[in-house]
PDB file of N, CA, C and O in Angstrom:
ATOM      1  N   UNK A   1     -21.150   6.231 -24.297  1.00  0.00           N
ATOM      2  CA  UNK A   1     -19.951   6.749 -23.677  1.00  0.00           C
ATOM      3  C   UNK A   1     -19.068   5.588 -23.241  1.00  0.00           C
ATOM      4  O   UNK A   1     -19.418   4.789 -22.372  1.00  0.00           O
ATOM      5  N   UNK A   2     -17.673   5.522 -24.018  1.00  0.00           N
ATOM      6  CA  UNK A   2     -17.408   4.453 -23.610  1.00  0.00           C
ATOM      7  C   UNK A   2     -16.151   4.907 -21.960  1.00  0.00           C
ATOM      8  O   UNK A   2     -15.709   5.909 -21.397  1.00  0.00           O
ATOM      9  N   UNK A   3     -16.093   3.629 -21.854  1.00  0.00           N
ATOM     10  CA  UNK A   3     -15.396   4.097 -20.191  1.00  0.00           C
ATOM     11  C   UNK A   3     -16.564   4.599 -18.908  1.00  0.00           C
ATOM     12  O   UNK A   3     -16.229   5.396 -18.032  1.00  0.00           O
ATOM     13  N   UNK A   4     -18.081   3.929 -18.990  1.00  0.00           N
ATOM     14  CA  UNK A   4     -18.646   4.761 -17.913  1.00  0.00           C
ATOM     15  C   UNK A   4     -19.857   3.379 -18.603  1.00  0.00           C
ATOM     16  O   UNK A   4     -20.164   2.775 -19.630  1.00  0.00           O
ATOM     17  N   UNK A   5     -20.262   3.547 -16.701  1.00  0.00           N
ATOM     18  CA  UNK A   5     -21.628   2.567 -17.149  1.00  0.00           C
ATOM     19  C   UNK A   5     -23.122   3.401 -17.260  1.00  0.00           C
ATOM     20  O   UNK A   5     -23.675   4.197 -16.501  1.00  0.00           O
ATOM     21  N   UNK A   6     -23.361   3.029 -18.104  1.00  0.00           N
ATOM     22  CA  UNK A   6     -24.646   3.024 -18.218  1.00  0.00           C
ATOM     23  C   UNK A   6     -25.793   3.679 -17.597  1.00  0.00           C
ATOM     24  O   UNK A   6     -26.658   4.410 -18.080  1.00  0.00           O
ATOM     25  N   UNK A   7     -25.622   3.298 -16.555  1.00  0.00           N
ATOM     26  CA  UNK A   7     -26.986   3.660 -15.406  1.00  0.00           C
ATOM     27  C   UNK A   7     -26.690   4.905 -15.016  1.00  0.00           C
ATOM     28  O   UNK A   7     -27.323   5.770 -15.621  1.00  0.00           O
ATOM     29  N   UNK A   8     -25.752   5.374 -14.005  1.00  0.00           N
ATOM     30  CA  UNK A   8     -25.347   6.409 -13.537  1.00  0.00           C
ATOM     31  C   UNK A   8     -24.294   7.662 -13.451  1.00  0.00           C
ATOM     32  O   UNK A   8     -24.064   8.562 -12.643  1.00  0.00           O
ATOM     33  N   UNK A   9     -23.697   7.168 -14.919  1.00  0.00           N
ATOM     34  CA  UNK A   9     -22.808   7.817 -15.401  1.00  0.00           C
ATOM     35  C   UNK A   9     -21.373   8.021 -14.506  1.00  0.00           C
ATOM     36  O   UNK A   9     -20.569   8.944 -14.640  1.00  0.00           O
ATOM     37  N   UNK A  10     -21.307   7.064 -13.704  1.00  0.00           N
ATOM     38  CA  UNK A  10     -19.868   6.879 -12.896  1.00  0.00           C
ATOM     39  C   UNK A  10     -18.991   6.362 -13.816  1.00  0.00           C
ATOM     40  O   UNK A  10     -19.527   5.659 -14.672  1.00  0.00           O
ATOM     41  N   UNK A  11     -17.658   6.518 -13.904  1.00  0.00           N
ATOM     42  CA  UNK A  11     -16.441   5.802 -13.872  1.00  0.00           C
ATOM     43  C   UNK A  11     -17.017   4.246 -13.762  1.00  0.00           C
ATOM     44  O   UNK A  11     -17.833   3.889 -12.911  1.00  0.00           O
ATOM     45  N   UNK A  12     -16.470   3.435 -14.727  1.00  0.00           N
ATOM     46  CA  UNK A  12     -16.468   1.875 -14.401  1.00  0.00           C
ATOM     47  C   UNK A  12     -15.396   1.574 -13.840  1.00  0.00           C
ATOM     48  O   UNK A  12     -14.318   2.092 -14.132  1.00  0.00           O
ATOM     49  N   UNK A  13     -15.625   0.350 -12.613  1.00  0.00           N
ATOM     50  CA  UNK A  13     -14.551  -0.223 -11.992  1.00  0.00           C
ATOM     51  C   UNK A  13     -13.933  -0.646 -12.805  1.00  0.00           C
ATOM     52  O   UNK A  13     -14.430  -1.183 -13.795  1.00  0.00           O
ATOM     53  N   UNK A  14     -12.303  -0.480 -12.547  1.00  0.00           N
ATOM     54  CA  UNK A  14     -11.400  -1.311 -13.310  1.00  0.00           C
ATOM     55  C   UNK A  14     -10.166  -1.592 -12.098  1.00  0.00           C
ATOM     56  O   UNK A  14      -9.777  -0.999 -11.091  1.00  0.00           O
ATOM     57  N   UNK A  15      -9.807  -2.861 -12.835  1.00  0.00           N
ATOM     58  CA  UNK A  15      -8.454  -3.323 -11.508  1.00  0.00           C
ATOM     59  C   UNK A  15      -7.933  -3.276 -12.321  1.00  0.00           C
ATOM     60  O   UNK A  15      -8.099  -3.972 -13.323  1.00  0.00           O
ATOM     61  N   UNK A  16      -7.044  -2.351 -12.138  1.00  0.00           N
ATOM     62  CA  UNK A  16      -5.565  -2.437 -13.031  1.00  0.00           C
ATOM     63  C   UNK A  16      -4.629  -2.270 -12.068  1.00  0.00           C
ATOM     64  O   UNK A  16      -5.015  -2.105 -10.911  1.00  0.00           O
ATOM     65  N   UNK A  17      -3.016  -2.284 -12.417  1.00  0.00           N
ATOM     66  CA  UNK A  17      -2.089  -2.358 -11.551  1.00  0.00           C
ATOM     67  C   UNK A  17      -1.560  -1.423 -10.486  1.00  0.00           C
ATOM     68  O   UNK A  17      -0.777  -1.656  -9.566  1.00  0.00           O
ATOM     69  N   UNK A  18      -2.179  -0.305 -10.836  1.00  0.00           N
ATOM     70  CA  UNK A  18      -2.323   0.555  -9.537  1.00  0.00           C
ATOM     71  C   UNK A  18      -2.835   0.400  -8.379  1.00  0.00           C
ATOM     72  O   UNK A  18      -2.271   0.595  -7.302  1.00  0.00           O
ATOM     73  N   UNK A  19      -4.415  -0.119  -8.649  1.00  0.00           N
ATOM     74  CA  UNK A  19      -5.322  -0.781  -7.773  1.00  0.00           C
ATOM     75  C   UNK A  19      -4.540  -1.394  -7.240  1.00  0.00           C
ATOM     76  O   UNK A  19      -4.103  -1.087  -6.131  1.00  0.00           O
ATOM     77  N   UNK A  20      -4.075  -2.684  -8.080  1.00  0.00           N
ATOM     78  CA  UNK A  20      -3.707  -4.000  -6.848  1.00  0.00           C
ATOM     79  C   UNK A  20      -2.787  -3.321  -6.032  1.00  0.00           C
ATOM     80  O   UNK A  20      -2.860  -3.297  -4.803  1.00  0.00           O
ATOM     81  N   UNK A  21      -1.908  -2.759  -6.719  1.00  0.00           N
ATOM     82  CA  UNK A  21      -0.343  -2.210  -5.566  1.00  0.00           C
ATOM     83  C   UNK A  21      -1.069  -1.883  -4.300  1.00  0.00           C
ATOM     84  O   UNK A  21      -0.770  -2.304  -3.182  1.00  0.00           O
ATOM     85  N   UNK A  22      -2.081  -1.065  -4.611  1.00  0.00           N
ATOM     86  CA  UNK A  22      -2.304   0.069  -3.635  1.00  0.00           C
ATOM     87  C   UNK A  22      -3.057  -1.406  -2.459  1.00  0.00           C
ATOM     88  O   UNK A  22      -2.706  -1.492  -1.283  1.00  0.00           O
ATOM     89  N   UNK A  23      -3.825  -2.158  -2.942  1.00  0.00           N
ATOM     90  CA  UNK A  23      -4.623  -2.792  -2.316  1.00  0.00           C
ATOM     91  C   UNK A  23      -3.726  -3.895  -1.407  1.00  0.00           C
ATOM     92  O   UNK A  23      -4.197  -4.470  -0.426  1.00  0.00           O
ATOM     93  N   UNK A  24      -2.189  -4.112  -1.963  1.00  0.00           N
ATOM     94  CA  UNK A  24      -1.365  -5.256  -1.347  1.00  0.00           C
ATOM     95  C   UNK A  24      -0.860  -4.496  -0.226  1.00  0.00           C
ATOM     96  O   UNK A  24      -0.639  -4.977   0.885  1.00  0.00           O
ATOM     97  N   UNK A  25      -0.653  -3.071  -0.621  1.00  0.00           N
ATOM     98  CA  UNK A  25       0.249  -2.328   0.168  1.00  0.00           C
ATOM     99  C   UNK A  25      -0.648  -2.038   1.278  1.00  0.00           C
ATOM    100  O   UNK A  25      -0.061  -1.766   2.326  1.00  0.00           O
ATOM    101  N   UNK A  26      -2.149  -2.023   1.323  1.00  0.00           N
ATOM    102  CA  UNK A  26      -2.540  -1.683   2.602  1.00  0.00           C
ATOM    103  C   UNK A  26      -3.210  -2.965   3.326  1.00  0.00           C
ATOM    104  O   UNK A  26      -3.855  -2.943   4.374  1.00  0.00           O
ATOM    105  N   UNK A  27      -2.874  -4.212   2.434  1.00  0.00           N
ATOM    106  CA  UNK A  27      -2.714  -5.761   3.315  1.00  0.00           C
ATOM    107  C   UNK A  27      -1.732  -5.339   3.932  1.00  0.00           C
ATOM    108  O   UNK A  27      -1.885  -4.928   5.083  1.00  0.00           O
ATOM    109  N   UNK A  28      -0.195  -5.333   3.181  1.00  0.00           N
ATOM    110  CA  UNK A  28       1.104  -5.701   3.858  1.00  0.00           C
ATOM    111  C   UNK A  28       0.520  -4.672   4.852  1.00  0.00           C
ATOM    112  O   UNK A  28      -0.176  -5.171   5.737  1.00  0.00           O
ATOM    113  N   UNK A  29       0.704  -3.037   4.878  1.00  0.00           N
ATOM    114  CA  UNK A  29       0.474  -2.127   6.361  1.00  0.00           C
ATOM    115  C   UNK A  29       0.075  -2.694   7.279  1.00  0.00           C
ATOM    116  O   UNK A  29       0.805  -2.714   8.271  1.00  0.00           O
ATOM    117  N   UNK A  30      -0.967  -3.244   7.320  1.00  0.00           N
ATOM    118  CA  UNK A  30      -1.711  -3.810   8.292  1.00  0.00           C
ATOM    119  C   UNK A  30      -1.286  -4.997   9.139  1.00  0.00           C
ATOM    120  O   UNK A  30      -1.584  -5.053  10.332  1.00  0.00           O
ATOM    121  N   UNK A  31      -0.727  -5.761   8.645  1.00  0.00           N
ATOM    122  CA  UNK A  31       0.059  -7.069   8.962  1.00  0.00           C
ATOM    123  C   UNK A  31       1.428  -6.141   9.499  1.00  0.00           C
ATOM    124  O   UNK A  31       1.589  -6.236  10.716  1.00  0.00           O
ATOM    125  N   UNK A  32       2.242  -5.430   8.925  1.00  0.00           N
ATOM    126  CA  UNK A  32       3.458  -4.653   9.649  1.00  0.00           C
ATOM    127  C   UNK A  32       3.213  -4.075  10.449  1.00  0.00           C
ATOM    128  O   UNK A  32       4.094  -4.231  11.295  1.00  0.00           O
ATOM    129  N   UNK A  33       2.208  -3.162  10.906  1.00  0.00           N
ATOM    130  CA  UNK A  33       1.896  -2.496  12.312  1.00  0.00           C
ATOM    131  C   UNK A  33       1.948  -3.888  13.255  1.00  0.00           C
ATOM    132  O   UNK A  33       2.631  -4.070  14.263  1.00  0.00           O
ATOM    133  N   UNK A  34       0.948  -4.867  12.565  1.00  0.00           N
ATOM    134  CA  UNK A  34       0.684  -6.075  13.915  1.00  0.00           C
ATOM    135  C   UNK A  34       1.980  -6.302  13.978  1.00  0.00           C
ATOM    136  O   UNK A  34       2.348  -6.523  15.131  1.00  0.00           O
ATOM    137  N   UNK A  35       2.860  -6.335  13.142  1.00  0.00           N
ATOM    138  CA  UNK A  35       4.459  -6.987  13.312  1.00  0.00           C
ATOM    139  C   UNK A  35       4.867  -6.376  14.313  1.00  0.00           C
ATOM    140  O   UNK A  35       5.070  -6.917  15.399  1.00  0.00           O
ATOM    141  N   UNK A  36       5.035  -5.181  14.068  1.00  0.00           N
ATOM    142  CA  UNK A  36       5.834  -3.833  15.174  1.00  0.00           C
ATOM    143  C   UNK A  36       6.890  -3.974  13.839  1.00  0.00           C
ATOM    144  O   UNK A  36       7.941  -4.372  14.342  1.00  0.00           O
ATOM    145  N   UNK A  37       7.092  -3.827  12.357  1.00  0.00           N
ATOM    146  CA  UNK A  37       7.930  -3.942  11.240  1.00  0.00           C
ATOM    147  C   UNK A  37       7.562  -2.377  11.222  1.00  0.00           C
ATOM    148  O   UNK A  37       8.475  -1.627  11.567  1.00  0.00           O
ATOM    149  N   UNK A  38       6.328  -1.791  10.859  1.00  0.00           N
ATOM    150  CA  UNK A  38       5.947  -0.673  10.616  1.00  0.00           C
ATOM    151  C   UNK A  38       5.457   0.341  11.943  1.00  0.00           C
ATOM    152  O   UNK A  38       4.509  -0.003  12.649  1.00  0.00           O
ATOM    153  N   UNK A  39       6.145   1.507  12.170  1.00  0.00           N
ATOM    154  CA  UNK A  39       5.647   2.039  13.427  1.00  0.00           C
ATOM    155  C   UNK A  39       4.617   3.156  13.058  1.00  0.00           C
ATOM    156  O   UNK A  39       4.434   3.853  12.060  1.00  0.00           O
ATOM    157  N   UNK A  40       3.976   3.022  14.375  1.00  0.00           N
ATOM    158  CA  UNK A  40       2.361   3.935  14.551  1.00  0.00           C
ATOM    159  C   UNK A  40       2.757   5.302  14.485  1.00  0.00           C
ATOM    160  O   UNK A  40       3.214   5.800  15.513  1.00  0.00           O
ATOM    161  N   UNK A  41       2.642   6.133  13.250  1.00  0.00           N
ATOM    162  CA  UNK A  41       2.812   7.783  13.059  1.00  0.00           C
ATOM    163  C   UNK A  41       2.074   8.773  13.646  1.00  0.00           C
ATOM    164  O   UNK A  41       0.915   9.094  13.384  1.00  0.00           O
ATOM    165  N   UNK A  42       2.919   9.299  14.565  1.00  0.00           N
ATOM    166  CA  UNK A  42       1.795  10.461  15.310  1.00  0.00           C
ATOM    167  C   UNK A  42       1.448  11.648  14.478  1.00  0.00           C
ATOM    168  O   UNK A  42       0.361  12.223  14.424  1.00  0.00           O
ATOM    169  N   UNK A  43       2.532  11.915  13.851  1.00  0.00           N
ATOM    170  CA  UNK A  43       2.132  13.122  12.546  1.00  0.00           C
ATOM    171  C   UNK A  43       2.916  12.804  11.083  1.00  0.00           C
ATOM    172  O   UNK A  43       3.581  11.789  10.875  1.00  0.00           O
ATOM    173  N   UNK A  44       2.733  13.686  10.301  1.00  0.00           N
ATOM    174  CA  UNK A  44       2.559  13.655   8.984  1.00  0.00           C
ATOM    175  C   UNK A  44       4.722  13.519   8.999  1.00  0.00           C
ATOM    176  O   UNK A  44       5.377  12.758   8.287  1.00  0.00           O
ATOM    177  N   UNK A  45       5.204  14.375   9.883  1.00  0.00           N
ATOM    178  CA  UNK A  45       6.726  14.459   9.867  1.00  0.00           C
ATOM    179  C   UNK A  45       7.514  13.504  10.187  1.00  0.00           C
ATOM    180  O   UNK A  45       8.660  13.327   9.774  1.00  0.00           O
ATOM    181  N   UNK A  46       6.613  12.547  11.304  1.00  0.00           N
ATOM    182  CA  UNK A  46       7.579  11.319  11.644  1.00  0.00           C
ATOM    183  C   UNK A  46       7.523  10.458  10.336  1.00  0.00           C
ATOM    184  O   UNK A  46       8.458   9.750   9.962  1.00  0.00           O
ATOM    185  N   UNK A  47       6.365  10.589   9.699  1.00  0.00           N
ATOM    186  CA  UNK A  47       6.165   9.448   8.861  1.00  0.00           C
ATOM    187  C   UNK A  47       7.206   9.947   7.956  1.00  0.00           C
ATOM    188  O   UNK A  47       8.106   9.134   7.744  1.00  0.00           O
ATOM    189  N   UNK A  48       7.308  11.096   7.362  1.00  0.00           N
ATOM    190  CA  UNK A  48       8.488  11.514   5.705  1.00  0.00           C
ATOM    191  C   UNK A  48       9.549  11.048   6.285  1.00  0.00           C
ATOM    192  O   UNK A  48      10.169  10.237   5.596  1.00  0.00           O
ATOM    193  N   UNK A  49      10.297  11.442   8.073  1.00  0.00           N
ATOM    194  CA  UNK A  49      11.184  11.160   8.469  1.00  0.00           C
ATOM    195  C   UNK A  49      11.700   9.808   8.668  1.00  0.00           C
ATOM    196  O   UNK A  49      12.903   9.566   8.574  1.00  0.00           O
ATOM    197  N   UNK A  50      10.515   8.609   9.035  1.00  0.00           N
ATOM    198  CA  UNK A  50      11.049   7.624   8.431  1.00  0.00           C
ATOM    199  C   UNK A  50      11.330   6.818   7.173  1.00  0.00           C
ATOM    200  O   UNK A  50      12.223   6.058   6.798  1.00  0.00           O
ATOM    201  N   UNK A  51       9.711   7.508   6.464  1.00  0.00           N
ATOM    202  CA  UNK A  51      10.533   7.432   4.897  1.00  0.00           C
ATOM    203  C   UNK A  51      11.198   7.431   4.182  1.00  0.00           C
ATOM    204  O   UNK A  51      11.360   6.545   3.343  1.00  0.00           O
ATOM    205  N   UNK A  52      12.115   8.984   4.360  1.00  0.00           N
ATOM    206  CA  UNK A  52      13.107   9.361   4.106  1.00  0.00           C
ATOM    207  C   UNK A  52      14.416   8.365   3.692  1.00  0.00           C
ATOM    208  O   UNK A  52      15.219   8.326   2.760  1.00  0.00           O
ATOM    209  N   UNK A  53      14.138   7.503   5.053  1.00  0.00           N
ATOM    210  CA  UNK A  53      15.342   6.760   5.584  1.00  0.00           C
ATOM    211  C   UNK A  53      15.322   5.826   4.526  1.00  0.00           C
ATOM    212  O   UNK A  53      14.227   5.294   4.347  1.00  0.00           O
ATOM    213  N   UNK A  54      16.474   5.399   3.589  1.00  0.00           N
ATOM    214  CA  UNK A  54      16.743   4.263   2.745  1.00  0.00           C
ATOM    215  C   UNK A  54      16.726   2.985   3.044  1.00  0.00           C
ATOM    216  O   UNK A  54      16.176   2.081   2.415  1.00  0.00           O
ATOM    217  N   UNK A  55      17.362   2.920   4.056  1.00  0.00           N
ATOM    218  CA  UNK A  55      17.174   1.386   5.148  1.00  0.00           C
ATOM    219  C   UNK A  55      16.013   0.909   5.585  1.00  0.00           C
ATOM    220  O   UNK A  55      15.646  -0.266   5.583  1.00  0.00           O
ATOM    221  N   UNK A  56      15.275   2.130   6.071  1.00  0.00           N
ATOM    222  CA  UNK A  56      13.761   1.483   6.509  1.00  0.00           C
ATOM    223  C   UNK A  56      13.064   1.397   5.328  1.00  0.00           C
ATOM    224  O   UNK A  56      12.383   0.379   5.452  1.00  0.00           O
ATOM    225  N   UNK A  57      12.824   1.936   4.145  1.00  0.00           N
ATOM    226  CA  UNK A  57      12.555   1.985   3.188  1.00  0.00           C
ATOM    227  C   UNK A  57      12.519   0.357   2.232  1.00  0.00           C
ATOM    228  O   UNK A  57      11.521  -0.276   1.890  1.00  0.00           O
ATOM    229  N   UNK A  58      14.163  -0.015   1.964  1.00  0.00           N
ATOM    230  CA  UNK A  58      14.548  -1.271   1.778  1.00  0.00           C
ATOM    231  C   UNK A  58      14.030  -2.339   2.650  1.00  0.00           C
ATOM    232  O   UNK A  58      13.231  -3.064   2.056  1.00  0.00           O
ATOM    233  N   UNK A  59      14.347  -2.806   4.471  1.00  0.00           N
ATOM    234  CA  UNK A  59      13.666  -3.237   4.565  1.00  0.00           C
ATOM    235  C   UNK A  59      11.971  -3.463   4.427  1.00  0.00           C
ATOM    236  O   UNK A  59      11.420  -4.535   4.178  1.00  0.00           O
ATOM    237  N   UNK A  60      11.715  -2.953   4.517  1.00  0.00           N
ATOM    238  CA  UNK A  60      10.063  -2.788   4.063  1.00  0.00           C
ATOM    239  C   UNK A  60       9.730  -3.487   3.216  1.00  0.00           C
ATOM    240  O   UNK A  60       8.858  -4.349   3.322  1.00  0.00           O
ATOM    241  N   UNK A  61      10.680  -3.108   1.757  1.00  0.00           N
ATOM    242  CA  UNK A  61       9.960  -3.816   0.620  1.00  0.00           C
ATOM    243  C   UNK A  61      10.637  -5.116   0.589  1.00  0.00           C
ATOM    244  O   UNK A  61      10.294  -5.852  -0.336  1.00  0.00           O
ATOM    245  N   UNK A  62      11.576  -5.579   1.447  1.00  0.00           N
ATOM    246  CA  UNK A  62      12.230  -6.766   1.296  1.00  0.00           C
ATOM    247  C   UNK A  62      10.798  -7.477   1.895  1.00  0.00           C
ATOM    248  O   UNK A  62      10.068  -8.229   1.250  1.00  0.00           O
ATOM    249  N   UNK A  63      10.617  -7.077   3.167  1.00  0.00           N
ATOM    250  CA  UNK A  63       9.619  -7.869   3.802  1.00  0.00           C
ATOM    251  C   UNK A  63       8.291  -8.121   3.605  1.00  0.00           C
ATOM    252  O   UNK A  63       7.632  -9.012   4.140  1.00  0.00           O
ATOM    253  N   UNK A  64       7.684  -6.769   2.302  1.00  0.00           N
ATOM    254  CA  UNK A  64       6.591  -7.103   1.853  1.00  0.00           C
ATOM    255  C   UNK A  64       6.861  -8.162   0.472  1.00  0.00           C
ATOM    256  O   UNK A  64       5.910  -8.668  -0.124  1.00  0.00           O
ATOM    257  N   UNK A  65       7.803  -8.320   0.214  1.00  0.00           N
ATOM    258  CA  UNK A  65       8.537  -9.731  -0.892  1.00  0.00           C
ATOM    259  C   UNK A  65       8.280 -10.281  -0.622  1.00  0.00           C
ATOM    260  O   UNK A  65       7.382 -10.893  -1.199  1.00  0.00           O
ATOM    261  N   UNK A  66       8.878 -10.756   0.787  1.00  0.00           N
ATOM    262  CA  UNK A  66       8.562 -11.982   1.719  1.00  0.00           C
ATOM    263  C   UNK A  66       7.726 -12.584   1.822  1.00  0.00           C
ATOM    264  O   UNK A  66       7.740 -13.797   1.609  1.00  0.00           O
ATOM    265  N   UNK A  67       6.322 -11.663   2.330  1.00  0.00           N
ATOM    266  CA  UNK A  67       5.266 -11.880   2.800  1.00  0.00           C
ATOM    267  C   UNK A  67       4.374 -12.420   1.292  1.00  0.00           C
ATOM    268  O   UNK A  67       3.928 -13.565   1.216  1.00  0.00           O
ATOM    269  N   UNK A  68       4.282 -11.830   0.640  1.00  0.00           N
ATOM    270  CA  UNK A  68       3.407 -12.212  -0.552  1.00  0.00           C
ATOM    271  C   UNK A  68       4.314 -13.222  -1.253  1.00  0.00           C
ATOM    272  O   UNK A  68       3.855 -13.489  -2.363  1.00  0.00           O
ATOM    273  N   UNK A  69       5.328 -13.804  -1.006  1.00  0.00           N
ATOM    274  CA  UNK A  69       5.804 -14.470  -1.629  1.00  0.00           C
ATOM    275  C   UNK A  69       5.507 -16.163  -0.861  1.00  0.00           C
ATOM    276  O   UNK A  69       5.323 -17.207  -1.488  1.00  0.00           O
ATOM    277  N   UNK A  70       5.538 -15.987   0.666  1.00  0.00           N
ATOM    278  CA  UNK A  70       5.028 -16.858   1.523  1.00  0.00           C
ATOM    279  C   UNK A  70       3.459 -17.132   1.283  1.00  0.00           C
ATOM    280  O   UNK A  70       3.134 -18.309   1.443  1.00  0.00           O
ATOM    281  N   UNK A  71       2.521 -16.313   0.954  1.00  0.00           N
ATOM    282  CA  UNK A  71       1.515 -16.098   0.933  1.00  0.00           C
ATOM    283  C   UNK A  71       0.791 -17.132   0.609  1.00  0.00           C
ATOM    284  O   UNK A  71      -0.434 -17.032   0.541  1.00  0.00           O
TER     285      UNK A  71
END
């Protein structure tokens, strides 16, 4: 079977570019809460509501540029 190991018939790990995104994006989170860049969501609505927002949005990814670019 290809795509699956051997032993236990799981899914084989693979890093592909989804992975990493997902894996930078919850470095950068973590480092932006410590910032006070990213604020602490009490529910599921504040968070779309700041999402939403284009500006907070933009900054964000300017600053996760930044950061991995300093890195």
């Amino acid at each position: 079977m290809k795509g699956f190991s051997g032993f236990n018939n799981s899914p084989m790990k693979q890093n592909n570019d989804r992975e990493k995104k997902i894996a930078q994006n919850t470095e950068f989170n973590a480092y932006a809460r410590k910032e006070g860049i990213l604020p602490t969501f009490n529910s599921t609505e504040e968070k779309e509501k700041w999402y939403s927002n284009k500006a907070n949005v933009n900054m964000l990814n300017r600053k996760q540029a930044e950061y991995f670019k300093n890195k």
